[in-house]
C-alpha positions in Angstrom: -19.0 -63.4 24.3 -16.5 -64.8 21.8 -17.4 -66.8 18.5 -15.6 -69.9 17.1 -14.7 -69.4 12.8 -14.4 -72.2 11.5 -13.2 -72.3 8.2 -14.3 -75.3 5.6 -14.3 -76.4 2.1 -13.1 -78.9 -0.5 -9.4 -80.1 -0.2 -6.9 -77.4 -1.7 -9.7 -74.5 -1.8 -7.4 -72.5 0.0 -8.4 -73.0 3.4 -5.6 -73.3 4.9 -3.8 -69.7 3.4 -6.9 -68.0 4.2 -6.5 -69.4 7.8 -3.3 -67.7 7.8 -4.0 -64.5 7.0 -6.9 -64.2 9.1 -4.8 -64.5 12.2 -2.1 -62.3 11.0 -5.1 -59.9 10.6 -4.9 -57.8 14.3 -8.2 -56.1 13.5 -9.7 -59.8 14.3 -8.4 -60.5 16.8 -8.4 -64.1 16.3 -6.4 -66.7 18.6 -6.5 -70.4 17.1 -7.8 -73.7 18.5 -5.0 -76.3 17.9 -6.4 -79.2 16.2 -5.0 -83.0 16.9 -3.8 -85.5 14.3 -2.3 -89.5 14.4 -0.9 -88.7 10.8 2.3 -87.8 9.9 4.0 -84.5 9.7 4.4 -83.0 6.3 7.0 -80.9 5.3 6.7 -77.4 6.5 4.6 -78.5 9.7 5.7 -77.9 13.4 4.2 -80.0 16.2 1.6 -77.5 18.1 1.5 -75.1 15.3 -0.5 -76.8 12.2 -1.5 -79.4 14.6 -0.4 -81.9 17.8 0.7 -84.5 16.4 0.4 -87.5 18.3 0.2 -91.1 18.8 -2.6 -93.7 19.1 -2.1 -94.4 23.2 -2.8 -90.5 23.8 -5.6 -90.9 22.0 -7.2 -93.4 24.0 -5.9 -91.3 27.1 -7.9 -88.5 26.0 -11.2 -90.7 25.0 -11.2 -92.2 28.5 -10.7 -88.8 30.2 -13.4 -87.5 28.2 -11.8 -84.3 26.6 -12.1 -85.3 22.8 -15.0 -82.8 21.2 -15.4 -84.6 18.0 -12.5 -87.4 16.6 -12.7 -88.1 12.4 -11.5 -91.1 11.2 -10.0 -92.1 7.7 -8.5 -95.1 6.1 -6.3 -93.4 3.7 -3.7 -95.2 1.7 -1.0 -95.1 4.4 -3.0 -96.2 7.1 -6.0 -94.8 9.5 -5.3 -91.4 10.6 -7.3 -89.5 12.8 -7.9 -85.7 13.0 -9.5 -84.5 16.7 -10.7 -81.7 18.3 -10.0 -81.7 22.6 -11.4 -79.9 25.5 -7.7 -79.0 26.5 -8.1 -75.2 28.1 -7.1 -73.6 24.6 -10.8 -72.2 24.6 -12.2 -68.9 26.7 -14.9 -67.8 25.2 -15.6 -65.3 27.7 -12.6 -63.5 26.7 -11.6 -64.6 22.9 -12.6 -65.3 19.8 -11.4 -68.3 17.6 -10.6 -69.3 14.2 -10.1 -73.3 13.0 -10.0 -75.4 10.2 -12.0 -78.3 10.1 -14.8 -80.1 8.1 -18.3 -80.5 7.7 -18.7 -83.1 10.5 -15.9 -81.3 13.1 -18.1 -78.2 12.2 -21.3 -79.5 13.3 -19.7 -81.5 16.5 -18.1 -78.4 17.4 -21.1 -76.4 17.2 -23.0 -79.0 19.1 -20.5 -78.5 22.1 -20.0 -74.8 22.4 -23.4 -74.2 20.9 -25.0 -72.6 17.7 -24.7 -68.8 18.3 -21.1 -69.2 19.2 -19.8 -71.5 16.4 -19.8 -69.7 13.2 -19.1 -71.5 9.6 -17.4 -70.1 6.8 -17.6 -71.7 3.5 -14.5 -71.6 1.0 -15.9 -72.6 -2.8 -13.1 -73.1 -5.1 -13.9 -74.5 -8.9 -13.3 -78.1 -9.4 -10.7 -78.4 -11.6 -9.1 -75.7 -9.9 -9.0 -77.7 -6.8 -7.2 -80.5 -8.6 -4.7 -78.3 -10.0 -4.2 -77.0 -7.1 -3.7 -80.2 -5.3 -1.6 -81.8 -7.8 0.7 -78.9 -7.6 1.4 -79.2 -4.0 1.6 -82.2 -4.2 4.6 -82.1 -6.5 6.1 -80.5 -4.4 6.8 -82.9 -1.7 9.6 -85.0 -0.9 7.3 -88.1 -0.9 4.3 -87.2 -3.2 1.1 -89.2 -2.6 -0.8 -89.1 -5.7 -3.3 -91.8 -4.4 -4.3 -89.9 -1.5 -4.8 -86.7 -3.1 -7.4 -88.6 -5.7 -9.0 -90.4 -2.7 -9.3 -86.9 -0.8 -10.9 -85.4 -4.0 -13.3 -88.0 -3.9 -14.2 -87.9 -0.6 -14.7 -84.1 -0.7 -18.2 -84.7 -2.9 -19.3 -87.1 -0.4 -18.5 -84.6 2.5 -19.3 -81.7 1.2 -22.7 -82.6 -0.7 -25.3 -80.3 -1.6 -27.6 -82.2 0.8 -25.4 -82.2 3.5 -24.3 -78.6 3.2 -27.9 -77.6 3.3 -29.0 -80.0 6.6 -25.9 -78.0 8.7 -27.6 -74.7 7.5 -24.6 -73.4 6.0 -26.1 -70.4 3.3 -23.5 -68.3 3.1 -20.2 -68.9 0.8 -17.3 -67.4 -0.2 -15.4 -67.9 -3.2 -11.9 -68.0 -3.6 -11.1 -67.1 -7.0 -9.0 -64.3 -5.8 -7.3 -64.8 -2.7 -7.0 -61.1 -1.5 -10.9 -60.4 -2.5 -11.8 -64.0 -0.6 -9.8 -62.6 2.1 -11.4 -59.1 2.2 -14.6 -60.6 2.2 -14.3 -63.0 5.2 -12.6 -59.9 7.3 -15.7 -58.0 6.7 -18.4 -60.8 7.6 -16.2 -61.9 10.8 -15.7 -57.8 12.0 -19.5 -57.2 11.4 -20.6 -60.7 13.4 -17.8 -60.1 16.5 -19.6 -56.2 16.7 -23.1 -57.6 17.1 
């Protein structure tokens, strides 16, 4: 039976790199469960790759036809956008495993669904003020930087990603991303030695 990966952490701890590399990995094995979004494409994004990018009538489509697994909703600076995971065929656990990026909450909705022994969460830790580098750097580099919604996603992350709330999803183990290739080592190791139970 195959295992969902999901990947979490702060904004700008690297999720998203370590995402990529994973896959490339062919030792893993891992196929990816598209995620869906009502926010705008950023630079560098491809519809169906990063995400389906959509609009708000599909997502009432797929509410009333019941497929959505978990739907997040945020009232950023430009507007409410909404991140969601759908039963749309992308999963086989009988054949594959899985690697996504999602949060605390998609984490715990997702597990919910497919159940505990086949959702497995993996925990990116990145220093603070490393973060905010980090995020302010990237976000320099965009045609339209949005300062505000960087701070108001660094702010959020605290909320999300409490102690408290970290400890009532049971998630124990962590990996930190200081260095990218040791991060990246680790995670291959702990996701080889769970898909060989």
């Amino acid at each position: 039976m195959g295992k969902i990966f999901c990947i979490m952490g702060k904004s700008s701890s690297g999720k998203d790199t370590l995402f990529r590399l994973l896959l490339e990995k062919q030792e893993l094995s891992l196929n990816t469960i598209v995620p869906y979004t009502t926010r705008p494409m950023r630079a560098g994004e491809e519809n169906g790759k990063s995400y389906h990018f959509c609009e708000e009538e599909r997502v009432t489509e797929l509410e009333r036809q019941g497929k959505i697994i978990e739907l997040r909703v945020y009232d950023t600076v430009h507007g409410i956008w909404k991140y969601f995971t759908v039963d749309d065929g992308q999963v086989d656990l009988a054949k594959q495993s899985y690697l996504i990026i999602g949060t605390l909450e998609s984490y715990l909705k997702i597990r919910e669904y497919y159940g505990k022994k086949q959702v497995i969460p993996i925990y990116i830790e990145v220093d603070d003020g490393e973060r905010l580098a980090r995020a302010l750097e990237r976000e320099r580099s965009e045609t339209v930087p949005k300062y505000e919604e960087l701070c108001r996603r660094f702010l959020a992350d605290a909320a999300d990603f409490s102690e408290q709330k970290l400890k009532e999803a049971g998630i124990e183990k962590r990996f930190a991303n200081v260095s990218l290739e040791e991060a990246e080592q680790e995670i291959t190791e702990y996701i080889l030695n769970l898909k060989n139970e």
